[in-house]
N, CA, C and O atoms as CSV, one atom per row, in Angstrom:
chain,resi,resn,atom,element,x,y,z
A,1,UNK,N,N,24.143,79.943,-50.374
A,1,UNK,CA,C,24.778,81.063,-51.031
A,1,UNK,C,C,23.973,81.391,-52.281
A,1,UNK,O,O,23.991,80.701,-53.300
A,2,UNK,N,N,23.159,82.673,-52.090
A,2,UNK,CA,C,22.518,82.791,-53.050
A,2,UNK,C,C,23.153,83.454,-54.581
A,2,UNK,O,O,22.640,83.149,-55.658
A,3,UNK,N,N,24.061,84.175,-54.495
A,3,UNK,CA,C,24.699,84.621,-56.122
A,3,UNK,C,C,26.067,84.360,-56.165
A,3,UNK,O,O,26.595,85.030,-55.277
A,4,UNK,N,N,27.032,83.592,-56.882
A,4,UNK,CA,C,27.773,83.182,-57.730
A,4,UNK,C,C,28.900,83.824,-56.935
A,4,UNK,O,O,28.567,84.947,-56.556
A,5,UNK,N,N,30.304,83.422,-56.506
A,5,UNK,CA,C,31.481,84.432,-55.663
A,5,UNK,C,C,32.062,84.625,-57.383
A,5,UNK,O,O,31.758,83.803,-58.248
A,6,UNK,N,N,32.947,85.875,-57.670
A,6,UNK,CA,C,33.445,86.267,-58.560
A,6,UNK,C,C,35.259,86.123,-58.118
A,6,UNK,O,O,36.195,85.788,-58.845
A,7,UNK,N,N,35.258,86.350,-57.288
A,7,UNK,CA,C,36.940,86.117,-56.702
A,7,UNK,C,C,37.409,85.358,-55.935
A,7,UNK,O,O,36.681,85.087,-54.980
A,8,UNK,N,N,38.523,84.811,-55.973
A,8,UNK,CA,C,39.217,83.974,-55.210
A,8,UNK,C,C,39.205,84.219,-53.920
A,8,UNK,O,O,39.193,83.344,-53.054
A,9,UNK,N,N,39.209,85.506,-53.710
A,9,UNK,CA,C,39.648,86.130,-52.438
A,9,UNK,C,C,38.174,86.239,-51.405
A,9,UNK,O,O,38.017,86.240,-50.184
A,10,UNK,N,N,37.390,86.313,-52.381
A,10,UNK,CA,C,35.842,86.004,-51.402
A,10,UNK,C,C,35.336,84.837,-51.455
A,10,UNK,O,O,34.268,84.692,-50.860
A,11,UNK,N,N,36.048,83.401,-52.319
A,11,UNK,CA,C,35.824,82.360,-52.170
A,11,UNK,C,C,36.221,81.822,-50.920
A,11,UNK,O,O,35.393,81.513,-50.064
A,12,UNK,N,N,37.541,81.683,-50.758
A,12,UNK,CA,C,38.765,81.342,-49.570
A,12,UNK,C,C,37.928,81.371,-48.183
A,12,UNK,O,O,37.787,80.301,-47.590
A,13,UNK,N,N,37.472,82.334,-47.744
A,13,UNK,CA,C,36.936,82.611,-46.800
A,13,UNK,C,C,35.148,81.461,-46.258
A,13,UNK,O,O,34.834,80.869,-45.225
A,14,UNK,N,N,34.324,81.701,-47.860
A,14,UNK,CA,C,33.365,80.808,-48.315
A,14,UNK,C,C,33.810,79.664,-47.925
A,14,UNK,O,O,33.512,79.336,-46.776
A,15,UNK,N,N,34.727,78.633,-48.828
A,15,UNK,CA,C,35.248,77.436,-48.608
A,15,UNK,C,C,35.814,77.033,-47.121
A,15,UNK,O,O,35.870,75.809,-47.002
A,16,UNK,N,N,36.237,77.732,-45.984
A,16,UNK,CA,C,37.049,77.593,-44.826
A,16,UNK,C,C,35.613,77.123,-43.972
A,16,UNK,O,O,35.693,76.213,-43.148
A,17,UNK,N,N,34.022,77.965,-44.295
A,17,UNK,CA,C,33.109,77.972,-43.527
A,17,UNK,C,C,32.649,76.898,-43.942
A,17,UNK,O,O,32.529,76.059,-43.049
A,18,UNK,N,N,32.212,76.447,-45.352
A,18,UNK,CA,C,32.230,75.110,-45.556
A,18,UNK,C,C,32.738,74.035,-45.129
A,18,UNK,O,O,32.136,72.975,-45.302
A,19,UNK,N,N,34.051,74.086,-44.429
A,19,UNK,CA,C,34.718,73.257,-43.799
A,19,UNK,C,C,34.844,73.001,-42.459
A,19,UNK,O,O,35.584,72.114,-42.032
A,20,UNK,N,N,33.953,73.949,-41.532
A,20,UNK,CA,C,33.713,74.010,-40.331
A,20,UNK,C,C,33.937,73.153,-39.261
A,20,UNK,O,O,34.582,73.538,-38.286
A,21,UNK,N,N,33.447,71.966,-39.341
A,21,UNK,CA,C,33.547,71.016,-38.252
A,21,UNK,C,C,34.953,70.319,-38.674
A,21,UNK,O,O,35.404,69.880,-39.732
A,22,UNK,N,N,35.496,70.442,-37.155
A,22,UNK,CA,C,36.786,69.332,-37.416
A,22,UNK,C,C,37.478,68.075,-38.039
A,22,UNK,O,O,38.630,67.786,-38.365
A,23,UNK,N,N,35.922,67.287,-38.062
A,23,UNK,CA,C,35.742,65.893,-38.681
A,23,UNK,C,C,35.796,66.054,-40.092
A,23,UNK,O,O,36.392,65.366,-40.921
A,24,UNK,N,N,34.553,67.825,-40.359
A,24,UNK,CA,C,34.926,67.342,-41.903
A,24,UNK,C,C,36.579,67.273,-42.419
A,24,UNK,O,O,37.094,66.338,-43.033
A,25,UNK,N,N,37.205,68.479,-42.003
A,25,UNK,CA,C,38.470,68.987,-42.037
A,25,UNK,C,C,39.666,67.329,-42.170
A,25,UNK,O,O,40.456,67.303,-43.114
A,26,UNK,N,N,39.648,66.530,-41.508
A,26,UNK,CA,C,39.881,66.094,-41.299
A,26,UNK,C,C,39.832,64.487,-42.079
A,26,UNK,O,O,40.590,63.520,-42.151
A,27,UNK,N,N,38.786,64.771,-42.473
A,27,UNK,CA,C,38.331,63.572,-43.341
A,27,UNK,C,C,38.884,63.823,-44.715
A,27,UNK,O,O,39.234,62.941,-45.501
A,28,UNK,N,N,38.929,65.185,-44.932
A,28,UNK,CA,C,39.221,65.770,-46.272
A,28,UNK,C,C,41.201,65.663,-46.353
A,28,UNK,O,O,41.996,65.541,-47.286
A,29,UNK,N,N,41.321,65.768,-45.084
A,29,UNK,CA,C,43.272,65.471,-45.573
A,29,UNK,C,C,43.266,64.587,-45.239
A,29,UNK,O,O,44.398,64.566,-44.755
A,30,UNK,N,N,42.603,63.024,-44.922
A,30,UNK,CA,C,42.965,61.890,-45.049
A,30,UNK,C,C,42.935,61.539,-46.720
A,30,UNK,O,O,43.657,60.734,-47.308
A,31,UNK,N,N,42.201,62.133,-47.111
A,31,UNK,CA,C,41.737,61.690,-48.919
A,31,UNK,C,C,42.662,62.594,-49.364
A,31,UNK,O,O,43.172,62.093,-50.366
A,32,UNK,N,N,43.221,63.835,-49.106
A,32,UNK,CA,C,44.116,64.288,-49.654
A,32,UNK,C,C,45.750,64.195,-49.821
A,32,UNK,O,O,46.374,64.559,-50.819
A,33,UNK,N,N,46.404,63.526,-48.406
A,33,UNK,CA,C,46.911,63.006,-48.403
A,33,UNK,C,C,47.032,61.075,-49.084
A,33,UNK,O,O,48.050,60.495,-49.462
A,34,UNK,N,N,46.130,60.733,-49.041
A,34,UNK,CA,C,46.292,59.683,-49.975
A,34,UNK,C,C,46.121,59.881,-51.011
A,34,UNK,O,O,46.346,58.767,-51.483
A,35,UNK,N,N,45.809,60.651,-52.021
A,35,UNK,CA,C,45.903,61.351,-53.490
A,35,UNK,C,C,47.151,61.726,-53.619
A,35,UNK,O,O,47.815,61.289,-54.559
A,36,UNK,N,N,47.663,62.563,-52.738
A,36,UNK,CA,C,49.340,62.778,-52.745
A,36,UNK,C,C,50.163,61.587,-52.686
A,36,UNK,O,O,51.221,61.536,-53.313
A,37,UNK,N,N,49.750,60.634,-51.980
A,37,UNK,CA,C,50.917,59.577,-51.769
A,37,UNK,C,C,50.848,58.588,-53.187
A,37,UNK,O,O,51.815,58.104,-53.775
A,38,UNK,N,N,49.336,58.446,-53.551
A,38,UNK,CA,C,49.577,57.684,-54.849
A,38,UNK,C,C,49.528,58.053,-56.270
A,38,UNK,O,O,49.378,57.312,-57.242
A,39,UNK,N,N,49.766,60.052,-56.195
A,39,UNK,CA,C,50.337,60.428,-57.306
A,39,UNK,C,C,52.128,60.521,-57.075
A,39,UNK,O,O,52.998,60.386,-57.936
A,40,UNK,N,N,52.249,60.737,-55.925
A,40,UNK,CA,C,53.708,60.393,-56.085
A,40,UNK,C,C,54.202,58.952,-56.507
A,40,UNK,O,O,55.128,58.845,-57.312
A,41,UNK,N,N,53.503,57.705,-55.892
A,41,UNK,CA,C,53.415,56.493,-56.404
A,41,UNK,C,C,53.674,55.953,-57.824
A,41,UNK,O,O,54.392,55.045,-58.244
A,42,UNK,N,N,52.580,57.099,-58.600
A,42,UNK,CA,C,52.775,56.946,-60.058
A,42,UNK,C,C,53.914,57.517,-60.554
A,42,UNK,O,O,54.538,56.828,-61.361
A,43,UNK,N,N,54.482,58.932,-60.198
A,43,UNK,CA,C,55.859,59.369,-60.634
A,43,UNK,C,C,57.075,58.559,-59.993
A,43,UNK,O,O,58.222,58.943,-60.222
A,44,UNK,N,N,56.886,57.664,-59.352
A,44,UNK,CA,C,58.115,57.615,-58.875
A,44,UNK,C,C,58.120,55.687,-59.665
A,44,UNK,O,O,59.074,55.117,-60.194
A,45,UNK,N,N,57.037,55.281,-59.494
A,45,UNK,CA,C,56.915,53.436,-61.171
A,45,UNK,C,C,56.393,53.915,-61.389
A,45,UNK,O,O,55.416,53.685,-60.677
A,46,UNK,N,N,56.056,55.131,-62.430
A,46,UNK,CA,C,55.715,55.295,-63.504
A,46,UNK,C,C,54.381,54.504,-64.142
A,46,UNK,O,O,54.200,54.447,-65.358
A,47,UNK,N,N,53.620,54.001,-63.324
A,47,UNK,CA,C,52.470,53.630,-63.452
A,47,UNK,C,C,51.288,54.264,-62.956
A,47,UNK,O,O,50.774,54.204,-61.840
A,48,UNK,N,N,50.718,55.307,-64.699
A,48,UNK,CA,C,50.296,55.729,-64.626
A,48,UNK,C,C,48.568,55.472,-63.901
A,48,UNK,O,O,47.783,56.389,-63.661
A,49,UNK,N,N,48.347,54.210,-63.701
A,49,UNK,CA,C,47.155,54.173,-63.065
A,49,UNK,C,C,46.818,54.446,-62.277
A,49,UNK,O,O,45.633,54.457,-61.945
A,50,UNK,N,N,47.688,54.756,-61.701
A,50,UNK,CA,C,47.360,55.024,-60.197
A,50,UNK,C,C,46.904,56.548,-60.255
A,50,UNK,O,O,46.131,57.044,-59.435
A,51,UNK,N,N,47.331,57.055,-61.049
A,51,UNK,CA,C,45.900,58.644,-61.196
A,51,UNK,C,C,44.608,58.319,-60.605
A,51,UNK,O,O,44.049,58.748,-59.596
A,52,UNK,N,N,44.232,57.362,-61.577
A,52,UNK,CA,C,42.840,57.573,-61.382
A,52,UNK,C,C,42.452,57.280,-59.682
A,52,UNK,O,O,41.770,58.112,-59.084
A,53,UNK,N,N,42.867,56.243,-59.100
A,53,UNK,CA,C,42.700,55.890,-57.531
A,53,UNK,C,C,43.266,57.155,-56.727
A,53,UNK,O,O,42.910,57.254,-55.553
A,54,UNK,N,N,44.098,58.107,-57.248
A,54,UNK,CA,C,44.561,59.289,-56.289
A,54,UNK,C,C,43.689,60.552,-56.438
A,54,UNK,O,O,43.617,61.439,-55.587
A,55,UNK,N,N,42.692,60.526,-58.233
A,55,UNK,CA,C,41.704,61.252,-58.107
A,55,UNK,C,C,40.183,60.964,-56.941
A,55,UNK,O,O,39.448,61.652,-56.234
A,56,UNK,N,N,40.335,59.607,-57.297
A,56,UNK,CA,C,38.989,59.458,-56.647
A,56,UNK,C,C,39.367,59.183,-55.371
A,56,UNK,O,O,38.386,58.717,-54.792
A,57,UNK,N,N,40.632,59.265,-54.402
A,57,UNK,CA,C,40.588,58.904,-52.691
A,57,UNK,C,C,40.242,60.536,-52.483
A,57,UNK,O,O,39.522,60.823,-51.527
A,58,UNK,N,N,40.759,61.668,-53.396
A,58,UNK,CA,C,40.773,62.472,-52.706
A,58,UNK,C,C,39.264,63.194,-53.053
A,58,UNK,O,O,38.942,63.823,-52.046
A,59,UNK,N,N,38.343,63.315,-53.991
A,59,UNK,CA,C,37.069,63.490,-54.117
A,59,UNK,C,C,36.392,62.415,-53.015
A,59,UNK,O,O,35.852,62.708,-51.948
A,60,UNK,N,N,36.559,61.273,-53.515
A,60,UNK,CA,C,35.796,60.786,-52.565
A,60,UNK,C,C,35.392,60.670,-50.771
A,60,UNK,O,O,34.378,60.489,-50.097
A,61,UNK,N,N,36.949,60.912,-50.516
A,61,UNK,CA,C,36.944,60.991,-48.738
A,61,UNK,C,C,36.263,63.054,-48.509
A,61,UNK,O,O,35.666,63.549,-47.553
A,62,UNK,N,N,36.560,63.481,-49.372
A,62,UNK,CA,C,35.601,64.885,-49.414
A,62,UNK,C,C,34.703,64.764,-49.619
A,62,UNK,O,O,34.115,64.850,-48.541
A,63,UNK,N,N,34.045,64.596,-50.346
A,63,UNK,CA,C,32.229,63.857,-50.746
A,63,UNK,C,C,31.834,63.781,-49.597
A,63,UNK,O,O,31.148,64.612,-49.001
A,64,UNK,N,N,32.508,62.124,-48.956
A,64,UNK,CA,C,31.930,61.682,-47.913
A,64,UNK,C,C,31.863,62.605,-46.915
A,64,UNK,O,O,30.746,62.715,-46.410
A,65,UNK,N,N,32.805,63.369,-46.437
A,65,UNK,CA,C,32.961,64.672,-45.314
A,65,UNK,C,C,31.573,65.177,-45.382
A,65,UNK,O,O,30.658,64.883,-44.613
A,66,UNK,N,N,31.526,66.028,-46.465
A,66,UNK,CA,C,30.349,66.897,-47.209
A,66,UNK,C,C,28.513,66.156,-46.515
A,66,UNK,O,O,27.558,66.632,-45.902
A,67,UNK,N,N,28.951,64.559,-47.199
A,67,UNK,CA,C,27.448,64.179,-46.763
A,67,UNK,C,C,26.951,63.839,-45.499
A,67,UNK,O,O,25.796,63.785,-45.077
A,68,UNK,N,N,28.369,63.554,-44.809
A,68,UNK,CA,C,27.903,62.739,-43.577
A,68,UNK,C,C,28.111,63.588,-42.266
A,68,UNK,O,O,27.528,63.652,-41.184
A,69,UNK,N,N,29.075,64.142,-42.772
A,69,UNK,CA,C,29.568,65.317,-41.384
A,69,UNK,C,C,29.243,66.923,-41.489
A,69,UNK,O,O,28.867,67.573,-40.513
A,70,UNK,N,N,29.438,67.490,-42.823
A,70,UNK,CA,C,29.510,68.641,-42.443
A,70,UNK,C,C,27.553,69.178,-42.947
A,70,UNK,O,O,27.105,70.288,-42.658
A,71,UNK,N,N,26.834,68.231,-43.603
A,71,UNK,CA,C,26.219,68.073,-44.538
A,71,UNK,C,C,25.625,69.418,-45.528
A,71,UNK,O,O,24.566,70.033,-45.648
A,72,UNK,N,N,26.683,69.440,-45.994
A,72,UNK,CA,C,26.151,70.723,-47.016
A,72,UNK,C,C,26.779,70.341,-48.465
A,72,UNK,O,O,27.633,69.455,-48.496
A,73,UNK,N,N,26.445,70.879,-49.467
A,73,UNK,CA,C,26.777,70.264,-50.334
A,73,UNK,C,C,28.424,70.931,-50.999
A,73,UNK,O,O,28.787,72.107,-50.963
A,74,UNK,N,N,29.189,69.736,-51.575
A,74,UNK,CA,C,30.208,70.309,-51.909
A,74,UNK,C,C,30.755,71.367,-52.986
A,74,UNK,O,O,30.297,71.202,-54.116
A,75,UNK,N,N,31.734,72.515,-52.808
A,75,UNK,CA,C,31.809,73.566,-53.143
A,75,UNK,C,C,32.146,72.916,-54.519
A,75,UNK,O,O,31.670,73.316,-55.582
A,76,UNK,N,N,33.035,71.847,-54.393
A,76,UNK,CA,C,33.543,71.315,-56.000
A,76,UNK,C,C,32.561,71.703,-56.725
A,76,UNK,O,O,32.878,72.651,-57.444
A,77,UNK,N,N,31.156,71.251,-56.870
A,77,UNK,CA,C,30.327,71.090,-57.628
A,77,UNK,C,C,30.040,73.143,-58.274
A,77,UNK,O,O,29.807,73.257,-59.477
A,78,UNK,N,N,30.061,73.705,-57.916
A,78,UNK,CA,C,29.783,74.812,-58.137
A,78,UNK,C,C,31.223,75.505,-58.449
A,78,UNK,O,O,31.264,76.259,-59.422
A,79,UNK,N,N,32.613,75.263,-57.555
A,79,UNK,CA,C,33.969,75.757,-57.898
A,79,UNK,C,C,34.436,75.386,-57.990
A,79,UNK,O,O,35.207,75.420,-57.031
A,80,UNK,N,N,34.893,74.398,-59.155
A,80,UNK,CA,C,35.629,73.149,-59.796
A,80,UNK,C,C,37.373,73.066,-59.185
A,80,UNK,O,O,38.105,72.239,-58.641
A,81,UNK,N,N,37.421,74.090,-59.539
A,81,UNK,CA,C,39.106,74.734,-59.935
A,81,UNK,C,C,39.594,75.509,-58.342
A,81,UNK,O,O,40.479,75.078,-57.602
A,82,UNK,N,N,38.910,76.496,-58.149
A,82,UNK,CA,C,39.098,77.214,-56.503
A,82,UNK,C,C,38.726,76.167,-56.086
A,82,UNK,O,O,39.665,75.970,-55.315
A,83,UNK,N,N,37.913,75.061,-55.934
A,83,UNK,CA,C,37.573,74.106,-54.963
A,83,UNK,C,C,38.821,73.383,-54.490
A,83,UNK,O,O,39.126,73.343,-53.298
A,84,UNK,N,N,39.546,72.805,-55.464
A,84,UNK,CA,C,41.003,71.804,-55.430
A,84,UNK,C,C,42.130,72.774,-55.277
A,84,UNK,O,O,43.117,72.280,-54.732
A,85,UNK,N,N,42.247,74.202,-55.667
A,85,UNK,CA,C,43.426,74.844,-54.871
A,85,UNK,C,C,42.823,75.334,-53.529
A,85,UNK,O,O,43.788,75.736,-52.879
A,86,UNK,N,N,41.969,75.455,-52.982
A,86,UNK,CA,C,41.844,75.845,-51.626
A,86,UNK,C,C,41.730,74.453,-50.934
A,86,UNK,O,O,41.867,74.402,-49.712
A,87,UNK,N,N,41.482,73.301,-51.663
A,87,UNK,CA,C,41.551,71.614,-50.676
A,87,UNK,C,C,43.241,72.015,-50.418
A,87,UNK,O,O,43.594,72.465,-49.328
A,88,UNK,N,N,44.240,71.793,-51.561
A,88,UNK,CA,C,45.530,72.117,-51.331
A,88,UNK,C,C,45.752,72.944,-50.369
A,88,UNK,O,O,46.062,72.568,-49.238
A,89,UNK,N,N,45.615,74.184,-50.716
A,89,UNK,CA,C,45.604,75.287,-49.688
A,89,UNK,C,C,45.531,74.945,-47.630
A,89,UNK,O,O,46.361,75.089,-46.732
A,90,UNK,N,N,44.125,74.472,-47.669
A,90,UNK,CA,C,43.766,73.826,-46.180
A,90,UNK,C,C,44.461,73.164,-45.921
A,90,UNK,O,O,44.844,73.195,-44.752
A,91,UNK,N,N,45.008,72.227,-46.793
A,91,UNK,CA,C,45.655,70.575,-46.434
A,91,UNK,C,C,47.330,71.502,-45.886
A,91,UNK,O,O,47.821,71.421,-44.760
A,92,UNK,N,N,47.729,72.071,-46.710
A,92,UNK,CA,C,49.358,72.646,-46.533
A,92,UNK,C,C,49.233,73.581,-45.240
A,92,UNK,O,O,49.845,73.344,-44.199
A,93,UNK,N,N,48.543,74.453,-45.383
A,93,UNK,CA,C,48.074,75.095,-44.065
A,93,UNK,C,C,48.589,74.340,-42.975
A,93,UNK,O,O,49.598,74.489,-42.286
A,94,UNK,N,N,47.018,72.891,-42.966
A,94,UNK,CA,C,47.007,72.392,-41.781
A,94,UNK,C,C,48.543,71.750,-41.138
A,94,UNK,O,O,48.922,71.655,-39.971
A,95,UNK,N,N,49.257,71.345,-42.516
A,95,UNK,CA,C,50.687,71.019,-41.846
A,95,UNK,C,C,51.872,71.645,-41.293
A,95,UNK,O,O,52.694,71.206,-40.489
A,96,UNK,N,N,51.780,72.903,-41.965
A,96,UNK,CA,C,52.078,74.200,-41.268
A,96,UNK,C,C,51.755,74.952,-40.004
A,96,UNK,O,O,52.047,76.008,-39.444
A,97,UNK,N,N,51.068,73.970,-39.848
A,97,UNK,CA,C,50.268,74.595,-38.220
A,97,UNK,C,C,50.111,75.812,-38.142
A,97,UNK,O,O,50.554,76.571,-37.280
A,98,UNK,N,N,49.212,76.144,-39.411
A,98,UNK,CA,C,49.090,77.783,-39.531
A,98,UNK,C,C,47.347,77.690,-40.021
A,98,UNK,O,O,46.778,78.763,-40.217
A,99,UNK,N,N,46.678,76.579,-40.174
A,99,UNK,CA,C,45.123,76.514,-40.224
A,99,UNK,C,C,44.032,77.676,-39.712
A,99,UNK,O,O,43.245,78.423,-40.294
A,100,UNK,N,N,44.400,77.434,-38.303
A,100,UNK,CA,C,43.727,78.252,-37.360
A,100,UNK,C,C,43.344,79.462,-37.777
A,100,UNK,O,O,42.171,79.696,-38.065
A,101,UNK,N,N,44.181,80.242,-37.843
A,101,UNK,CA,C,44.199,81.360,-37.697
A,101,UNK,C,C,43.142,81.927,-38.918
A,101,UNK,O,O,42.064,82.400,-38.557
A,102,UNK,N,N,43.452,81.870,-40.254
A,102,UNK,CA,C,42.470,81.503,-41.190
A,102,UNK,C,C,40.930,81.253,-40.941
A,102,UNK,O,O,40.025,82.013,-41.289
A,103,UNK,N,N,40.793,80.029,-40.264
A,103,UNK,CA,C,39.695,79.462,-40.022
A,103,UNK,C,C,38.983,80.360,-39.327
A,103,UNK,O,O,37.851,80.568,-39.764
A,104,UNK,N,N,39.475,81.244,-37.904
A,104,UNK,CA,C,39.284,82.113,-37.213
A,104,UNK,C,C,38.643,83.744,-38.099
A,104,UNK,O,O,37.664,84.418,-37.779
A,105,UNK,N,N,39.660,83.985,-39.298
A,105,UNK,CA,C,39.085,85.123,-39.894
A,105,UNK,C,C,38.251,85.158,-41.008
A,105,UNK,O,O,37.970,86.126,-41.715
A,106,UNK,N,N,37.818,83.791,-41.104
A,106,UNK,CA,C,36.441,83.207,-41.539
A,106,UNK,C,C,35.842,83.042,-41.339
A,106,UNK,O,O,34.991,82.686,-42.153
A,107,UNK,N,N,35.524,83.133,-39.599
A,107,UNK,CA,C,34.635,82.868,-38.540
A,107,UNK,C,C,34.096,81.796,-38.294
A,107,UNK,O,O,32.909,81.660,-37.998
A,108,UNK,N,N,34.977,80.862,-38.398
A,108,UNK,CA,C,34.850,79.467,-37.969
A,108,UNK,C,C,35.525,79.520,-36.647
A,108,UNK,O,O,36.652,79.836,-36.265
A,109,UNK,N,N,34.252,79.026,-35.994
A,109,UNK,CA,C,34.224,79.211,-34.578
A,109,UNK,C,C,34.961,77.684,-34.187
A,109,UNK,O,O,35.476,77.696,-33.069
A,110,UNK,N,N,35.054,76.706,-34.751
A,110,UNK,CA,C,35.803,75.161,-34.658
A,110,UNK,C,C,36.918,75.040,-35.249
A,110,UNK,O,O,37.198,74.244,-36.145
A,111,UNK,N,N,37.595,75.847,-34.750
A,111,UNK,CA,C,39.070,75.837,-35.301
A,111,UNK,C,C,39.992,74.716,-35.407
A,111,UNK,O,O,40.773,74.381,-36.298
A,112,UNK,N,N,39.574,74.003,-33.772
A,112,UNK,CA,C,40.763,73.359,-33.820
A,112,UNK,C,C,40.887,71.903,-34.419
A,112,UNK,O,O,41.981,71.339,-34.451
């Protein structure tokens, strides 16, 4: 991607193609879902450490996606902020069983 996206709305689309292969997809809500389970962990004993292990399952099982499967480099690094509401975004999607369709008008041909 050679110049800078200015909107959310032409990111979304960017980020879905980034996410192309199933495996990465997939690798990325295993780390996201375990970021969810051990920030709820911390609100619910109040032990706050567990932040830091719910930041890094969910960067890290994305990272790994990024290097090993999808291999392109991750959007985080360039869209800090759109990067982690569109991880959210995909992850809620995908439980919604409403992914697809998205993925499809992004032209991700590996939907499923």
């Amino acid at each position: 991607m050679a110049e800078k996206l200015r909107h959310y709305r032409d990111f979304w689309p960017y980020y879905l193609r980034e996410h192309a292969r199933p495996a990465t997809r997939s690798i990325h809500f295993i780390g996201t879902a375990c970021g969810l389970a051990l920030l709820a962990a911390a609100g619910l004993t109040g032990n706050a450490w567990l932040i830091l292990p719910a930041v890094v399952s969910g960067y890290a099982f994305a990272w790994l996606a990024h290097l090993l499967v999808e291999k392109n480099r991750p959007a985080t690094f360039t869209y800090p902020v759109w990067s982690l509401i569109s991880d959210f975004r995909m992850f809620f999607l995908w439980l919604a069983g409403r992914l697809g369709p998205e993925l499809r008008k992004a032209g991700v041909t590996q939907a499923d």
